[in-house]
Backbone and ligand atoms as CSV (ligand in chain L), in Angstrom:
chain,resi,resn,atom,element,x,y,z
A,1,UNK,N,N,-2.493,-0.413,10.370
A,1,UNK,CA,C,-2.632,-1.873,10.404
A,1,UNK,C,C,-1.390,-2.545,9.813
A,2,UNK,N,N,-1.122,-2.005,9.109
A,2,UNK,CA,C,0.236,-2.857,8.116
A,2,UNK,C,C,1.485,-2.762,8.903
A,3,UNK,N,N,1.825,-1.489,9.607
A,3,UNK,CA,C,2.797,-0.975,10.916
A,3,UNK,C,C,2.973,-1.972,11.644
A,4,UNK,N,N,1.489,-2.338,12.155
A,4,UNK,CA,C,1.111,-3.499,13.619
A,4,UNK,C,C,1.866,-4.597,12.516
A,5,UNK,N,N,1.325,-5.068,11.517
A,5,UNK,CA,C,1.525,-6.265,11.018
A,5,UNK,C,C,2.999,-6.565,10.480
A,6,UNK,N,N,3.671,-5.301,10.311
A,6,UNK,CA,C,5.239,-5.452,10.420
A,6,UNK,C,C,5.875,-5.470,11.582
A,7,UNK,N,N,5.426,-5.176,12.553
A,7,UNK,CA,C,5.960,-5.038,13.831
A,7,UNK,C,C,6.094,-6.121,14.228
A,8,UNK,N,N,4.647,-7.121,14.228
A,8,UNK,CA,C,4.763,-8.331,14.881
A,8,UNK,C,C,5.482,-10.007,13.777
A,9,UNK,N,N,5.499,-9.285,12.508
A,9,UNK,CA,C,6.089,-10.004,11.832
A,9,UNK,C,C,7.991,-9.931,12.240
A,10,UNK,N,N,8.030,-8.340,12.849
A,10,UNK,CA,C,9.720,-8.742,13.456
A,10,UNK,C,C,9.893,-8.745,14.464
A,11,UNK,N,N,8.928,-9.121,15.501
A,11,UNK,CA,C,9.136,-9.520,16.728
A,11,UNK,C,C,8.796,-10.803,16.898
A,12,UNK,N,N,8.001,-11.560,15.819
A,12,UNK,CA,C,8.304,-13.137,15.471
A,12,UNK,C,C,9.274,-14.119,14.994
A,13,UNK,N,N,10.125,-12.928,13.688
A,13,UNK,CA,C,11.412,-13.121,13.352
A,13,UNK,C,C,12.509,-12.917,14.910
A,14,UNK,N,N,12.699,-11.852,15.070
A,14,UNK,CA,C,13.906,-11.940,16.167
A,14,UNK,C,C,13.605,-13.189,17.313
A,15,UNK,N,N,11.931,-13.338,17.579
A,15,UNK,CA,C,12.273,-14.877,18.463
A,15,UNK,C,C,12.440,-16.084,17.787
A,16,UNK,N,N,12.052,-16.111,16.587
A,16,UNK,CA,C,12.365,-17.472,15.629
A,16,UNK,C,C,13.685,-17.525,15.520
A,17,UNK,N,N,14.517,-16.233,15.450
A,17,UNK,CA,C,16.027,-16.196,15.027
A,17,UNK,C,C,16.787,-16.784,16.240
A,18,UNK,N,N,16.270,-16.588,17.499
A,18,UNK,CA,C,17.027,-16.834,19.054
A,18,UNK,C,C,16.835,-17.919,19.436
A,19,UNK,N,N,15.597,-18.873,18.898
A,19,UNK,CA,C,15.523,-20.140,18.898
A,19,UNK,C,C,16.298,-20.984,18.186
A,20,UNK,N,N,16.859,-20.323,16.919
A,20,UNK,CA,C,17.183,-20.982,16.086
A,20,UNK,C,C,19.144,-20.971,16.599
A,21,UNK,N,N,19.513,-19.878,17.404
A,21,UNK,CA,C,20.753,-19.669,17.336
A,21,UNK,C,C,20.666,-20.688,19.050
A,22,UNK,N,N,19.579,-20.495,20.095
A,22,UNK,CA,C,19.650,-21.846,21.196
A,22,UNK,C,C,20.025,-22.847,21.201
A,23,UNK,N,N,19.298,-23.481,19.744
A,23,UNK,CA,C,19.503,-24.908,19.386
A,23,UNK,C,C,20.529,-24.888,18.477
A,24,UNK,N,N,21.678,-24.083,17.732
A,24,UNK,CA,C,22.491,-24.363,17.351
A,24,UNK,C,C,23.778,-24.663,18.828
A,25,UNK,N,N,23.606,-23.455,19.688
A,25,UNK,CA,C,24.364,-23.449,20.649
A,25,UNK,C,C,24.311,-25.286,21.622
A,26,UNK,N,N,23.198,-25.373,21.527
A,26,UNK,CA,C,23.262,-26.513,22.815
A,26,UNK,C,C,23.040,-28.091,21.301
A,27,UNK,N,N,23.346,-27.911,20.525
A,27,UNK,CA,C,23.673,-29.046,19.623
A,27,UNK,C,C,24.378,-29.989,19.495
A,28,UNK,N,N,25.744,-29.607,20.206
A,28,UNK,CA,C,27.083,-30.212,19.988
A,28,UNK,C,C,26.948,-31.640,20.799
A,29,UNK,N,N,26.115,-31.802,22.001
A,29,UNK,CA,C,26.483,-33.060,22.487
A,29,UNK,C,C,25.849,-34.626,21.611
A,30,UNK,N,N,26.500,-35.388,21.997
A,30,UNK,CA,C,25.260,-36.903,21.685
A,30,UNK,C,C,23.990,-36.955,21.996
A,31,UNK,N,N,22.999,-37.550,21.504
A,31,UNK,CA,C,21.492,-37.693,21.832
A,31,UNK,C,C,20.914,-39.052,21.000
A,32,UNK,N,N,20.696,-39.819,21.897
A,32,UNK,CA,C,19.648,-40.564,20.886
A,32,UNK,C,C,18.073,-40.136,20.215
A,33,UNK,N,N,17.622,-40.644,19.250
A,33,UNK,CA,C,16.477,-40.285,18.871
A,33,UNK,C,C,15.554,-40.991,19.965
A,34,UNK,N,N,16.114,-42.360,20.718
A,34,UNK,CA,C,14.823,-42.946,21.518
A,34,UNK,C,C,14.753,-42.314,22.773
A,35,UNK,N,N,15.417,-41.676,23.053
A,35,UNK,CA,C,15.193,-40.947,24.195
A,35,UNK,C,C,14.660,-39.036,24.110
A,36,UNK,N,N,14.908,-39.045,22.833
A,36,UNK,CA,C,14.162,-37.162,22.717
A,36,UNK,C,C,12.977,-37.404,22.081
A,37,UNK,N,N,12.556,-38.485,21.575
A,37,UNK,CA,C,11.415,-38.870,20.764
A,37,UNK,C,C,10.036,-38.598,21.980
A,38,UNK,N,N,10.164,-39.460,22.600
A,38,UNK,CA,C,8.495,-39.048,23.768
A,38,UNK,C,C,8.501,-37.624,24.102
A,39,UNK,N,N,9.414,-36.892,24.474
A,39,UNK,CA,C,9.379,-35.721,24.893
A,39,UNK,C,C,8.740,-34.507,23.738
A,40,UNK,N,N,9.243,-34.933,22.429
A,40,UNK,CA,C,8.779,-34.541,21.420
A,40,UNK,C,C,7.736,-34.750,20.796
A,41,UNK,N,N,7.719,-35.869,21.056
A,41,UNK,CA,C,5.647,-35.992,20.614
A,41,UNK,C,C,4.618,-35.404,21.464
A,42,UNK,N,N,5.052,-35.205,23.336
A,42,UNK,CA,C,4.430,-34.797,23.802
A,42,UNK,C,C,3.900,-33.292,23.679
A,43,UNK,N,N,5.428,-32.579,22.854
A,43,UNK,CA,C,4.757,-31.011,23.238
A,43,UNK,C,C,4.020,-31.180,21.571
A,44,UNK,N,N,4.618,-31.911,20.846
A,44,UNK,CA,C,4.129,-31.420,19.534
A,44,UNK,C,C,2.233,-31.354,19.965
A,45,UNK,N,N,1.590,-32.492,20.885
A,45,UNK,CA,C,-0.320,-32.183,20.436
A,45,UNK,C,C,-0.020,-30.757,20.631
A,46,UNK,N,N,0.425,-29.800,21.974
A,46,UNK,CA,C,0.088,-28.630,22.441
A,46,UNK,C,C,0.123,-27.865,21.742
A,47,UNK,N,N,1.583,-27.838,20.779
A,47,UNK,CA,C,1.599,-26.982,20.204
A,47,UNK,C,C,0.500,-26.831,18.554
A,48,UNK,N,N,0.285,-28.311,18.252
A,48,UNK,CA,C,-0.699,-28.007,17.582
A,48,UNK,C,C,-2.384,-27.538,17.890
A,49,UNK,N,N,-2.441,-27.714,19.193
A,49,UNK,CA,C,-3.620,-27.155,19.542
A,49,UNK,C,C,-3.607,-25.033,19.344
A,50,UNK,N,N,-2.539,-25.449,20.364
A,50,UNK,CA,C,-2.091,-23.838,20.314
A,50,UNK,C,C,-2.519,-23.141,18.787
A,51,UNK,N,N,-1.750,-23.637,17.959
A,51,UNK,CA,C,-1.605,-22.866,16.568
A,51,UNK,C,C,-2.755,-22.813,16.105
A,52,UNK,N,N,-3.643,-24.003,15.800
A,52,UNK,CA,C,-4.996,-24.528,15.444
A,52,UNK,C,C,-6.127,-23.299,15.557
A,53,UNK,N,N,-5.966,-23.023,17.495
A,53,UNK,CA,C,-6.902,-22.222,18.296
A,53,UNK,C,C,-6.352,-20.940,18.020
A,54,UNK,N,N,-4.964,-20.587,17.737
A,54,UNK,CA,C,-4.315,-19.282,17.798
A,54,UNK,C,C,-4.905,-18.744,16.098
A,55,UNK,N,N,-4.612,-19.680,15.175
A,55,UNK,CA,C,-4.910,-19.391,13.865
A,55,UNK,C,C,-6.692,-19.027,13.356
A,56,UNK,N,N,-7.519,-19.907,14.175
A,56,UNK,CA,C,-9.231,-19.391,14.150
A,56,UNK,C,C,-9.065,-18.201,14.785
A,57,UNK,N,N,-8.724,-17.565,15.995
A,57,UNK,CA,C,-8.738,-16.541,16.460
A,57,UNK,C,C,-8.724,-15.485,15.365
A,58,UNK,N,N,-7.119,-15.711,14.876
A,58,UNK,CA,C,-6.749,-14.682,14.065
A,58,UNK,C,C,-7.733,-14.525,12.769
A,59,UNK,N,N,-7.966,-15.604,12.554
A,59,UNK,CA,C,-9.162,-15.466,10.907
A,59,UNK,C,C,-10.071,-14.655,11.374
A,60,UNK,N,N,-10.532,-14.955,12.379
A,60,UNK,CA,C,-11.985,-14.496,12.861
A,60,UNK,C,C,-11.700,-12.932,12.688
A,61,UNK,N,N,-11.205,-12.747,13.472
A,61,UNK,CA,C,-10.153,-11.363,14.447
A,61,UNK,C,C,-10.236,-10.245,12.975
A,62,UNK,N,N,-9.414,-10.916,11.943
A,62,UNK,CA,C,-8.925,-10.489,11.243
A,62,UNK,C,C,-10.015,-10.351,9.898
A,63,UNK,N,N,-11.014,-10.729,9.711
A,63,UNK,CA,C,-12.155,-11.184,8.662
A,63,UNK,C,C,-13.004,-10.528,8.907
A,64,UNK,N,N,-13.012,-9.260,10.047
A,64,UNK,CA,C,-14.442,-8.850,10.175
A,64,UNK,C,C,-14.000,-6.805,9.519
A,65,UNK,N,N,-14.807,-6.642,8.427
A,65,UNK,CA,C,-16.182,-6.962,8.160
A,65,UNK,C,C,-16.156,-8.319,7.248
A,66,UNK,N,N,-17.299,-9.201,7.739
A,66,UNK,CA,C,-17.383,-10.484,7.001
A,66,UNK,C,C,-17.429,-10.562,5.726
A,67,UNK,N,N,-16.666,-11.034,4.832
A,67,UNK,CA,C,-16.933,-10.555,3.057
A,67,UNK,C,C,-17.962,-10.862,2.737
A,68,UNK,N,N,-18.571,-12.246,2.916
A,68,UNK,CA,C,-19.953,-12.924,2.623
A,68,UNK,C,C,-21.186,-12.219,2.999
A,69,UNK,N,N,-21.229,-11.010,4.314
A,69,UNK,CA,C,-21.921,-10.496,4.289
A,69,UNK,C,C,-22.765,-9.263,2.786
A,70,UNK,N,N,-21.421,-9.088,2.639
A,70,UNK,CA,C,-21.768,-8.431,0.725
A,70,UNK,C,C,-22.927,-9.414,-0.124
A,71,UNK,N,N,-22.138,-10.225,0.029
A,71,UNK,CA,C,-23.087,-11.244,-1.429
A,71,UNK,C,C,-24.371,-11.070,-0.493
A,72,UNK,N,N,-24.753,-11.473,1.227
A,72,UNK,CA,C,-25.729,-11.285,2.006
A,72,UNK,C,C,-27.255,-10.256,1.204
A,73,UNK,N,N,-26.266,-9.049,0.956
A,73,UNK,CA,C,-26.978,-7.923,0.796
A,73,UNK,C,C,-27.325,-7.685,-0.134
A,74,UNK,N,N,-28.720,-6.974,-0.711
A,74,UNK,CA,C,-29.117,-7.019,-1.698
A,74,UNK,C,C,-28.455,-6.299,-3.267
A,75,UNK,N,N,-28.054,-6.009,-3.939
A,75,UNK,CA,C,-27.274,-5.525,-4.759
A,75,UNK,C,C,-28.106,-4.064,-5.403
A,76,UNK,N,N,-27.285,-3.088,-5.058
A,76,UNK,CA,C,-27.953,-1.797,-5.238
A,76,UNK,C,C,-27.998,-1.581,-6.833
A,77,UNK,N,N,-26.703,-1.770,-7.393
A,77,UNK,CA,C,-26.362,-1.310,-8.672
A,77,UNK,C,C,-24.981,-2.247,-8.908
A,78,UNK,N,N,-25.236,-2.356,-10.576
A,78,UNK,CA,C,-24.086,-2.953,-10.693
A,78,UNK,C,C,-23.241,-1.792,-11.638
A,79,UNK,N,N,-21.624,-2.027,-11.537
A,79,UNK,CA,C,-20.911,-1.559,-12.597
A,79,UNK,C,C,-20.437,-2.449,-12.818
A,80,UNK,N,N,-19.976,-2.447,-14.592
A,80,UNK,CA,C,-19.331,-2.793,-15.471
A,80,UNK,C,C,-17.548,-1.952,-15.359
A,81,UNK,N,N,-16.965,-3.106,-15.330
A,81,UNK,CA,C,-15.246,-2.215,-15.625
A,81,UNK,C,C,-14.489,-3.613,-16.661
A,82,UNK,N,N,-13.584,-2.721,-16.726
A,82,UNK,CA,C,-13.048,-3.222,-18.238
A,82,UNK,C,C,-11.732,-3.194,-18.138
A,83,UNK,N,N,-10.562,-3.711,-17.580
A,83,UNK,CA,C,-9.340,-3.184,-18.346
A,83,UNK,C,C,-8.877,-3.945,-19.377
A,84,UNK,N,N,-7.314,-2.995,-19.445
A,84,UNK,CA,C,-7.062,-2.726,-20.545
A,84,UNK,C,C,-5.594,-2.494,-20.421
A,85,UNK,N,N,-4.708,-2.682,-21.416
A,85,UNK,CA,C,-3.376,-2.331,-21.114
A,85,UNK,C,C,-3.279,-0.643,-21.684
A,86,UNK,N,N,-3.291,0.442,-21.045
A,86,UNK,CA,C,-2.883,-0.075,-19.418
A,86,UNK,C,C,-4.084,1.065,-18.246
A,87,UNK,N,N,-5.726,0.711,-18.865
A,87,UNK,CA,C,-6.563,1.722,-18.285
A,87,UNK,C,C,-7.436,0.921,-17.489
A,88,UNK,N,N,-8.216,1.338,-16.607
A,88,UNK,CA,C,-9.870,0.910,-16.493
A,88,UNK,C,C,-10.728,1.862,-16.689
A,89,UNK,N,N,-11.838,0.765,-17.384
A,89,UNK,CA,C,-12.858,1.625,-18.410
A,89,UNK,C,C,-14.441,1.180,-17.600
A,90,UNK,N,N,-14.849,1.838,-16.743
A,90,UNK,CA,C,-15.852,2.053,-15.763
A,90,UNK,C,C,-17.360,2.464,-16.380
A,91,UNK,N,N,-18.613,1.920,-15.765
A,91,UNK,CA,C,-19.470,2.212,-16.788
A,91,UNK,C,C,-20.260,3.949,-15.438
A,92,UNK,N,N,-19.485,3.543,-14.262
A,92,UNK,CA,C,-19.844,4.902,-13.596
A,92,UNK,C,C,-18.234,4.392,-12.120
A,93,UNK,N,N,-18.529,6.456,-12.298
A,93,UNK,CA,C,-17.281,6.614,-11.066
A,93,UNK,C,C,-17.777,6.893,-10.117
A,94,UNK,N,N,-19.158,6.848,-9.166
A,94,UNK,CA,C,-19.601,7.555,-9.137
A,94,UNK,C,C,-20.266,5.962,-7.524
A,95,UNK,N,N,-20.271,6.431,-6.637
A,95,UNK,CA,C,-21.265,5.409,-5.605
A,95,UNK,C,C,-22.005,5.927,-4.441
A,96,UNK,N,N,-23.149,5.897,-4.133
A,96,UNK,CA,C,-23.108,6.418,-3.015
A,96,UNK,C,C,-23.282,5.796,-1.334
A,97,UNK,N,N,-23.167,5.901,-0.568
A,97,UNK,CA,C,-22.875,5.492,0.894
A,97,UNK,C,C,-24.321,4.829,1.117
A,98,UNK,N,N,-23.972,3.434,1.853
A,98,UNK,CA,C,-25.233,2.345,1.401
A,98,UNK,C,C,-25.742,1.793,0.495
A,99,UNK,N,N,-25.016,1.863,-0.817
A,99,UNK,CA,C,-25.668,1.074,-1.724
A,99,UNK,C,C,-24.038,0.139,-1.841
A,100,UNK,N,N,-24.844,-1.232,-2.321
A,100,UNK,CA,C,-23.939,-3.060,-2.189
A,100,UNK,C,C,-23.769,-2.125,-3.787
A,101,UNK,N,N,-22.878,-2.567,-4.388
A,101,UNK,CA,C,-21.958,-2.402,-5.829
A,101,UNK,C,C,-21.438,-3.613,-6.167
A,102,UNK,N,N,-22.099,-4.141,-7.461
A,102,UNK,CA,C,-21.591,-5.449,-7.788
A,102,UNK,C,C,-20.760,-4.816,-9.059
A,103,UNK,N,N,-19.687,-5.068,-8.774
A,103,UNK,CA,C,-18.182,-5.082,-10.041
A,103,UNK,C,C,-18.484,-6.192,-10.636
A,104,UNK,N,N,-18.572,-5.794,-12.200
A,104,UNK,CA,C,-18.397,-6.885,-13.006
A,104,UNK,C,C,-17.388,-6.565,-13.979
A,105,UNK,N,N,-16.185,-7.760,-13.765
A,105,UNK,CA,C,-15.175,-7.347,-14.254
A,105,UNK,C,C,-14.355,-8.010,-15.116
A,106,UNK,N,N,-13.738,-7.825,-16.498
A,106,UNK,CA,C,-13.301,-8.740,-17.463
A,106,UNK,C,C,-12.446,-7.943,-17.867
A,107,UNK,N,N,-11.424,-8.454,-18.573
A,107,UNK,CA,C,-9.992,-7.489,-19.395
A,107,UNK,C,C,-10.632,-7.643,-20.853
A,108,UNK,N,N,-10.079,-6.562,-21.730
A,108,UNK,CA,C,-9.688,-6.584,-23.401
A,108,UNK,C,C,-8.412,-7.542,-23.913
A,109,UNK,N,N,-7.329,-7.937,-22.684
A,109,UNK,CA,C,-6.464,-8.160,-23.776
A,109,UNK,C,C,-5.931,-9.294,-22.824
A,110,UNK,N,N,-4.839,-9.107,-21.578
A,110,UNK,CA,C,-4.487,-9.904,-20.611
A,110,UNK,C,C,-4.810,-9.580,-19.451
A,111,UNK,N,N,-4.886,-10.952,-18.708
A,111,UNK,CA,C,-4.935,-10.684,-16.849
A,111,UNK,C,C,-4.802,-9.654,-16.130
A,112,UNK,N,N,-5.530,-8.597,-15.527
A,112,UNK,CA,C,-5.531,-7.935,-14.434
A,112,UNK,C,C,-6.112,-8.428,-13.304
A,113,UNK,N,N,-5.604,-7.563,-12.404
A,113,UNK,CA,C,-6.100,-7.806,-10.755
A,113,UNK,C,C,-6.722,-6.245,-10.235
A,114,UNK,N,N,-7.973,-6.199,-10.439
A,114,UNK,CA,C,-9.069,-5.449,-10.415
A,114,UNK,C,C,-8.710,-5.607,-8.494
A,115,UNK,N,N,-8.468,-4.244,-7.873
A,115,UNK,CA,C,-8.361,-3.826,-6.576
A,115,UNK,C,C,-8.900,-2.372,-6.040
A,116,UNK,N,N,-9.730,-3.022,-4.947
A,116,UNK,CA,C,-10.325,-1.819,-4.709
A,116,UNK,C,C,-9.750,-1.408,-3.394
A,117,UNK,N,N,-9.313,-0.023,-3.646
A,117,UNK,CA,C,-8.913,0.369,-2.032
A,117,UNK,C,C,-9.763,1.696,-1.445
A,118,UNK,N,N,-9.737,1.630,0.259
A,118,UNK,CA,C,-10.846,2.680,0.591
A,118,UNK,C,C,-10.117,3.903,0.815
A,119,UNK,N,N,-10.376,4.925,1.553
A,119,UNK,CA,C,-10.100,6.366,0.865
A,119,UNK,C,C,-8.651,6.223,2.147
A,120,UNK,N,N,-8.142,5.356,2.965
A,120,UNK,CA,C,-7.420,5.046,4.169
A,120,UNK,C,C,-5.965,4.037,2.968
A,121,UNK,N,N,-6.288,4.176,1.350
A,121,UNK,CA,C,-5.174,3.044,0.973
A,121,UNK,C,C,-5.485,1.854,1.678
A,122,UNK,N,N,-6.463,1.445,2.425
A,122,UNK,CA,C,-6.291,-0.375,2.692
A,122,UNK,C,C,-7.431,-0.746,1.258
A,123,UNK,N,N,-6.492,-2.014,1.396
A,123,UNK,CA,C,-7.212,-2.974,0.143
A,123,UNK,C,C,-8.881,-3.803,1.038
A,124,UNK,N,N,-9.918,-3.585,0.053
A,124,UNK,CA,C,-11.145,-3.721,0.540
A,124,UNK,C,C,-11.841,-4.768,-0.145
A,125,UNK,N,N,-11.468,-4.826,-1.399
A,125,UNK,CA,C,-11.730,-5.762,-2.441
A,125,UNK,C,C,-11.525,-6.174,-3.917
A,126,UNK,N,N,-11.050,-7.804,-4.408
A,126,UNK,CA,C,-10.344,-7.670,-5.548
A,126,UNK,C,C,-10.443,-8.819,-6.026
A,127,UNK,N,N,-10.975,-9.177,-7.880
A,127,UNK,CA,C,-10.561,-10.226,-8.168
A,127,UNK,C,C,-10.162,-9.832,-9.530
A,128,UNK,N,N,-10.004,-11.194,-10.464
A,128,UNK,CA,C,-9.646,-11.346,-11.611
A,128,UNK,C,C,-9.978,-10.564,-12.606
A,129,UNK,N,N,-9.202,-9.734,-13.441
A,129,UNK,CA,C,-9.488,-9.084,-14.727
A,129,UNK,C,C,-9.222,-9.976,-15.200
A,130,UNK,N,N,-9.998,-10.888,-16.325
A,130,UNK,CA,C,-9.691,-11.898,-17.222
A,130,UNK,C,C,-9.983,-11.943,-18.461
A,131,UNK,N,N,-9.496,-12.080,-19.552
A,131,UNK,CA,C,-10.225,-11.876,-21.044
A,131,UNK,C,C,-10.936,-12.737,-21.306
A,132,UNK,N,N,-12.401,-12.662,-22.199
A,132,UNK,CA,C,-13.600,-13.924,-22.024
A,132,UNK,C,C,-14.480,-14.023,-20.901
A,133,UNK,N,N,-13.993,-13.753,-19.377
A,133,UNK,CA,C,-14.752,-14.201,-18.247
A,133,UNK,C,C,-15.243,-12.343,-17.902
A,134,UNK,N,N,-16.509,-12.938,-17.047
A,134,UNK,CA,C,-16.672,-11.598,-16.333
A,134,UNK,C,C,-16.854,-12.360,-14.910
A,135,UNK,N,N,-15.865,-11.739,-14.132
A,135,UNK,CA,C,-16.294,-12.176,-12.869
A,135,UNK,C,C,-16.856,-10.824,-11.883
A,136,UNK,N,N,-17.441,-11.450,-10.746
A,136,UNK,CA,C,-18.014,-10.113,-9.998
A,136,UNK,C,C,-17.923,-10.296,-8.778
A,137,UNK,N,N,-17.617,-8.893,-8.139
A,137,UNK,CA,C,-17.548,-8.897,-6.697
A,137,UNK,C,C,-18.053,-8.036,-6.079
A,138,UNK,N,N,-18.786,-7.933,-4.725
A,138,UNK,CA,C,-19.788,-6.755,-4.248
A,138,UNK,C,C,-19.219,-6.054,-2.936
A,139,UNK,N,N,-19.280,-5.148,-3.165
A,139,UNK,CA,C,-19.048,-4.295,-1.797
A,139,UNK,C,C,-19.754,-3.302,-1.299
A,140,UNK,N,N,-20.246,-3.643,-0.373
A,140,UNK,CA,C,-20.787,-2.576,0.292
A,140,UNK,C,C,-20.194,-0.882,0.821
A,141,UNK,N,N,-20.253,-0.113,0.450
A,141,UNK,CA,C,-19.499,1.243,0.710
A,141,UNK,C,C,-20.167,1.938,2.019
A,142,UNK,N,N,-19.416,1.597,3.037
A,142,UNK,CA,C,-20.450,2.602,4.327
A,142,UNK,C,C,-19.896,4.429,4.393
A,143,UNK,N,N,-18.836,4.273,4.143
A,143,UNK,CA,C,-18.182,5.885,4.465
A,143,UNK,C,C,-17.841,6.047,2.492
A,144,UNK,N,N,-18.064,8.075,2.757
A,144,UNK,CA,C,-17.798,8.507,1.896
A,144,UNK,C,C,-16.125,8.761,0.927
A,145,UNK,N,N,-15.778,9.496,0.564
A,145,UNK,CA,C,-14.524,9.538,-0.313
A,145,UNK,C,C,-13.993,9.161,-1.480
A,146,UNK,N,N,-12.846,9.329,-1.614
A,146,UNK,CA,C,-12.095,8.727,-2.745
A,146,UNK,C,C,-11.265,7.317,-2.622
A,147,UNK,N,N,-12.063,6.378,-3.513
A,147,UNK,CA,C,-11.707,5.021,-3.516
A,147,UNK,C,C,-10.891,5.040,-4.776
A,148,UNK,N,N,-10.450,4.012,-4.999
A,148,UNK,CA,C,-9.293,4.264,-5.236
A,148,UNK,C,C,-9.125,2.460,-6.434
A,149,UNK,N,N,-8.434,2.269,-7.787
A,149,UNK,CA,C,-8.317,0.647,-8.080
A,149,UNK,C,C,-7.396,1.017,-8.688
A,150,UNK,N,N,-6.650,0.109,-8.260
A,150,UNK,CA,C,-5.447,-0.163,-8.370
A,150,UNK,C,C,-4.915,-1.792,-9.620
A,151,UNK,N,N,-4.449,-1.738,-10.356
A,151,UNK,CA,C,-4.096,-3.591,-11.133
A,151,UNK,C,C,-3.322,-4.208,-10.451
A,152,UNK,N,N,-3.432,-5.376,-9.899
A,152,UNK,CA,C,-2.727,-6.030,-8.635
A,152,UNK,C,C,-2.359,-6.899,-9.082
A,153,UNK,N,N,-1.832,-7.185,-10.938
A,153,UNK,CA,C,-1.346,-8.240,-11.286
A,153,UNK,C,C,-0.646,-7.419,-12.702
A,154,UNK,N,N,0.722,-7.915,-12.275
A,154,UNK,CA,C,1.531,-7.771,-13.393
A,154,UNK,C,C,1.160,-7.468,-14.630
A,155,UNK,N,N,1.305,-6.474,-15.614
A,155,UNK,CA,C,0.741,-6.710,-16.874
A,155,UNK,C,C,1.262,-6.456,-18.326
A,156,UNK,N,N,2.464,-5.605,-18.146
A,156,UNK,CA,C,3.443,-4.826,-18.666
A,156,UNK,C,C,4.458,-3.659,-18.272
A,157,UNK,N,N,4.870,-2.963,-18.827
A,157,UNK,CA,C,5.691,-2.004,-18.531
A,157,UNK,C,C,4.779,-0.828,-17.880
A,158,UNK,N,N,3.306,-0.609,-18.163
A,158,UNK,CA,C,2.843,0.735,-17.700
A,158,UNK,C,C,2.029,0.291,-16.583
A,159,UNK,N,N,2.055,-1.194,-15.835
A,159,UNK,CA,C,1.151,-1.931,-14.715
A,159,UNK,C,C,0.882,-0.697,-14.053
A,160,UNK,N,N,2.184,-0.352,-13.649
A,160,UNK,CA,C,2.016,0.447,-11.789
A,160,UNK,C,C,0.916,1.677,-12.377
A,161,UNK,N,N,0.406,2.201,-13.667
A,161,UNK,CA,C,-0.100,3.264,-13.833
A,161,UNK,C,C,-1.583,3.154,-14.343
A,162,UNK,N,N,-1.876,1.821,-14.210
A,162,UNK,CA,C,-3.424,1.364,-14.332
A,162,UNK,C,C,-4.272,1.700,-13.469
A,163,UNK,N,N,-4.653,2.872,-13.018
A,163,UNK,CA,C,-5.080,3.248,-12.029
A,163,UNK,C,C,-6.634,4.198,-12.144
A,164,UNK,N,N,-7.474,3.754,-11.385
A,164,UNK,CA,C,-9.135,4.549,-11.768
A,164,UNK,C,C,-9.329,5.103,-10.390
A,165,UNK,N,N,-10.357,5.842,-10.187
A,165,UNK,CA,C,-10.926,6.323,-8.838
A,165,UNK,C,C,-12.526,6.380,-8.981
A,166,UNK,N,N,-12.938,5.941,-7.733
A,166,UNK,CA,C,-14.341,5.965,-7.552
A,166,UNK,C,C,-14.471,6.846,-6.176
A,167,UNK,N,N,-15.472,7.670,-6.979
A,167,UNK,CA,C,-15.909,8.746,-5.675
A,167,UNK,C,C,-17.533,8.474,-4.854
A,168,UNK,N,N,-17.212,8.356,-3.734
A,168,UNK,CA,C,-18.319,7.425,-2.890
A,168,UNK,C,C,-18.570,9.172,-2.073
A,169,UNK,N,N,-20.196,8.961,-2.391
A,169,UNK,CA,C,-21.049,10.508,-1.950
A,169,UNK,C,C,-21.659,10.093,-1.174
A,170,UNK,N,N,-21.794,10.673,0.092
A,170,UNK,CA,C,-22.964,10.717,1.401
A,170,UNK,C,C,-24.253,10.449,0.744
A,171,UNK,N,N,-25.210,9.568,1.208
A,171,UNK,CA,C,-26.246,9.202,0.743
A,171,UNK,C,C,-27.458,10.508,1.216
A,172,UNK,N,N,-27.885,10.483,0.024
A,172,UNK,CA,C,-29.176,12.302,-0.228
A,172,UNK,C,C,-30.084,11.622,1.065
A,173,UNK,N,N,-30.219,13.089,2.003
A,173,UNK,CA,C,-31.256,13.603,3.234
A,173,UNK,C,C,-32.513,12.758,3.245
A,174,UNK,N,N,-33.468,12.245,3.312
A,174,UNK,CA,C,-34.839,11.704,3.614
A,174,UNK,C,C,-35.968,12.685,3.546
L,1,CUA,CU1,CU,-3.112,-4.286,-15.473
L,1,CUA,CU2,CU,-1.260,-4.675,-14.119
């Protein structure tokens, strides 16, 4: 996904760049503003429709699985996590496949960014480590493995090594 999303981030750049070197090229003559003005208001509705309709697409497109569906679901179990410069301190590592997991999450000292990634490295879910607050966020776990949290906010010299794992087990036979 991130591949696709660099790809098309430089195949947006190289046409933004060729537009940009068009209109330097064909610049040089005279123009009044009262005469490029109608022409310019006209494409501008389109193109704001365009972007408008192009940009819901992409939310949509791009948003599913729906996050709100979490809070939707009933909450299996909660954990408690804690950081810390420079650990997280988990009250279980431990989840299994189908149960909603509400993170409740607060720092000891300064700001972290409590991130959860699935056993693929994509980021799945993340908010505020904060000192004083507990905030919480739920996720539903459908597939098994090693998940993975990561601190997604600056915190000192040992940030990049704030790192926990949660192991998500096939849910027991019937
Ligand atoms: Cu904790 Cu960065």
């Amino acid at each position: 996904m991130q591949d696709l999303a660099a790809l098309i981030t430089a195949i947006v750049l190289v046409v933004l760049s060729g537009f940009f070197v068009w209109v330097l090229i064909n610049s040089s003559g005279d123009a009044r503003l009262d005469d490029l003005a109608p022409r310019a208001y006209r494409v501008r509705g389109s193109v704001a429709l365009v972007a408008g309709i192009g940009g819901l697409i992409i939310a949509f497109a791009t948003l599913s699985p729906w996050p709100h569906l979490a809070l939707a679901t009933e909450v299996s179990r909660v954990i408690d996590v804690r950081g810390r410069q420079w650990l997280w301190e988990m009250s279980d590592s431990q989840a299994r496949v189908g149960e909603t997991i509400e993170f409740r999450v607060t720092s000891d000292d300064v700001n972290h960014g409590f991130g959860l990634y699935d056993p693929d490295e994509r980021l799945i879910a993340q908010i505020q480590a904060m000192p004083g607050v507990v905030n919480a966020v739920r996720h539903r776990f459908e597939r098994p493995g090693k998940y993975s949290i990561l601190c997604m906010e600056y915190c000192g010299v040992a940030h990049h090594g704030m790192l926990a794992e949660l192991q998500v087990v096939a849910a027991p036979a019937n």
